[in-house]
DRENTOR-812964 format. One record per residue: residue in three letters; y, z, x of N, C-alpha, C in turn. Coordinates in steps of 0.1 Angstrom, whole numbers, padded with zeros to 4 digits, always signed. Layout:
alaYZXYZXYZX;...
This chain:
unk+0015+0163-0195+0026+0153-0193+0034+0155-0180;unk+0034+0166-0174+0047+0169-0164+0033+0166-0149;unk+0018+0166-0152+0014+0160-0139+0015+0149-0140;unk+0014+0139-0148+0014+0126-0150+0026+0123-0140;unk+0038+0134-0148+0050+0126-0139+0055+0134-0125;unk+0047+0142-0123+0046+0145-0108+0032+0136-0101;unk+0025+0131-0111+0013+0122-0097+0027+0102-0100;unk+0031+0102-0109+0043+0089-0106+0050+0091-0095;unk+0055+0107-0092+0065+0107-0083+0058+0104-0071;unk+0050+0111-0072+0038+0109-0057+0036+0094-0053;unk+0027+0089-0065+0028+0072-0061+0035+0070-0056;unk+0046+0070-0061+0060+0061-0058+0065+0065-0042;unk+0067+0075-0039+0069+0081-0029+0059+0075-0016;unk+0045+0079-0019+0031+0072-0012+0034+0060-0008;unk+0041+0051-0017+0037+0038-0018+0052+0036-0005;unk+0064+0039-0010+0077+0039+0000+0072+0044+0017;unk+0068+0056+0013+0067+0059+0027+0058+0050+0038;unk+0045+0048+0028+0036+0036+0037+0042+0024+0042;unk+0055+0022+0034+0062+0009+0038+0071+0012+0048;unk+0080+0024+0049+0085+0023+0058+0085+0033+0065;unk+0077+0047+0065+0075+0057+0077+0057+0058+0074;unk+0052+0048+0081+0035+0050+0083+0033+0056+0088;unk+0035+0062+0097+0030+0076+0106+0028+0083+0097;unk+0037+0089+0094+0042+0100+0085+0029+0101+0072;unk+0033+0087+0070+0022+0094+0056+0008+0095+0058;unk+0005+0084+0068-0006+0086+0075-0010+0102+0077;unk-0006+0111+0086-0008+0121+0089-0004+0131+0078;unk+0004+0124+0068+0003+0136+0056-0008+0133+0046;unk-0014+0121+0042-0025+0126+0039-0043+0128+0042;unk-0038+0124+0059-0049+0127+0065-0051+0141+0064;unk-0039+0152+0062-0038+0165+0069-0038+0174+0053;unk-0037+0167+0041-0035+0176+0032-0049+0174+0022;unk-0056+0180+0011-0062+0181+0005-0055+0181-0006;unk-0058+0168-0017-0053+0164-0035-0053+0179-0039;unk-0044+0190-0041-0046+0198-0050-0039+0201-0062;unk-0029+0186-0059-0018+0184-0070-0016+0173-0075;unk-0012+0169-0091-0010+0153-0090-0001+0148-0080;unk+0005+0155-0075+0021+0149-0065+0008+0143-0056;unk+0004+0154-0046-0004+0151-0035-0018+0137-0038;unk-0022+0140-0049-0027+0127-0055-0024+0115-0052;unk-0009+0116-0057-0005+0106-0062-0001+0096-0050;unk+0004+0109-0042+0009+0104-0030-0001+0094-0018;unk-0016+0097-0019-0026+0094-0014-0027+0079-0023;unk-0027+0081-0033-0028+0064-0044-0020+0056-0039;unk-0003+0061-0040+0005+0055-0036+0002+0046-0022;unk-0004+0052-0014+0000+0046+0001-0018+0038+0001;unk-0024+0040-0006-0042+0030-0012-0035+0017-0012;unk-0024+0020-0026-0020+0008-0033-0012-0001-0023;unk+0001+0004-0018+0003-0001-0004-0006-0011+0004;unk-0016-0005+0012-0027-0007+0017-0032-0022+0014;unk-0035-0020+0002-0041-0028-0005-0034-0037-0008;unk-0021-0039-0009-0014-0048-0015-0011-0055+0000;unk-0003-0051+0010-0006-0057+0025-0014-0066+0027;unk-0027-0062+0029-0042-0067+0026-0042-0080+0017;unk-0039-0078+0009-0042-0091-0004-0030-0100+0004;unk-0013-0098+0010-0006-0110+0011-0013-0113+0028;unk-0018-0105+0036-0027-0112+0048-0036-0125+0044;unk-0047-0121+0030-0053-0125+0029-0048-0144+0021;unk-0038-0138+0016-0032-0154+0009-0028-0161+0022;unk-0020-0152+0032-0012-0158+0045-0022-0166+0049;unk-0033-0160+0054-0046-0168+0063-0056-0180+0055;unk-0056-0180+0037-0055-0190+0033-0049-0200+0033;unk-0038-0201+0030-0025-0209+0037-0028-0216+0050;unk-0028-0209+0060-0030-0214+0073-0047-0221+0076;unk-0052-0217+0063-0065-0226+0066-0068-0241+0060;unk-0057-0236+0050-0051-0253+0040-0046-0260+0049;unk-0037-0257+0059-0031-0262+0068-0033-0272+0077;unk-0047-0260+0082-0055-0270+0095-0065-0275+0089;unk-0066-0278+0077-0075-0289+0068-0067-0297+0067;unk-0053-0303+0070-0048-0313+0067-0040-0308+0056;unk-0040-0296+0045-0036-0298+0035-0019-0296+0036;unk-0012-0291+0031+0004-0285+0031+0003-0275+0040;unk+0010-0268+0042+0014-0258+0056+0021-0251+0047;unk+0023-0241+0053+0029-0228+0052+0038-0226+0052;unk+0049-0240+0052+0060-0240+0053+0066-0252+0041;unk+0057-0255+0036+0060-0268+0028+0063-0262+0018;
């Protein structure tokens, strides 16, 4: 029970830092090896991040391809 909620803290943490100090986590989990759920979690956290970035690029550039088809804009 108590990794579960040390790999949550990690997510959560992962996921914050990737938003707003990328360096940082960047080079913390380039530099550390998962030997904890924290450290886990922390690495998940900043995936999910990642990933989530990625998916609103991918709607953005949808959008703008609706656009220059004539369809609504990205502003409509």
């Amino acid at each position: 029970m108590e990794q579960e909620h040390n790999y949550h803290l990690g997510f959560n943490s992962g996921f914050l830092l990737a938003k707003y100090k990328r360096a940082l986590v960047t080079k913390l989990t380039q530099s550390i090896r998962c030997t904890s759920a924290y450290l886990q979690g922390l690495s998940d956290g900043k995936a999910e991040y990642d990933k989530s970035m990625q998916q609103e690029k991918l709607k953005e550039l949808e959008s703008l391809r609706t656009w220059d088809r004539g369809g609504y804009g990205p502003l409509d």
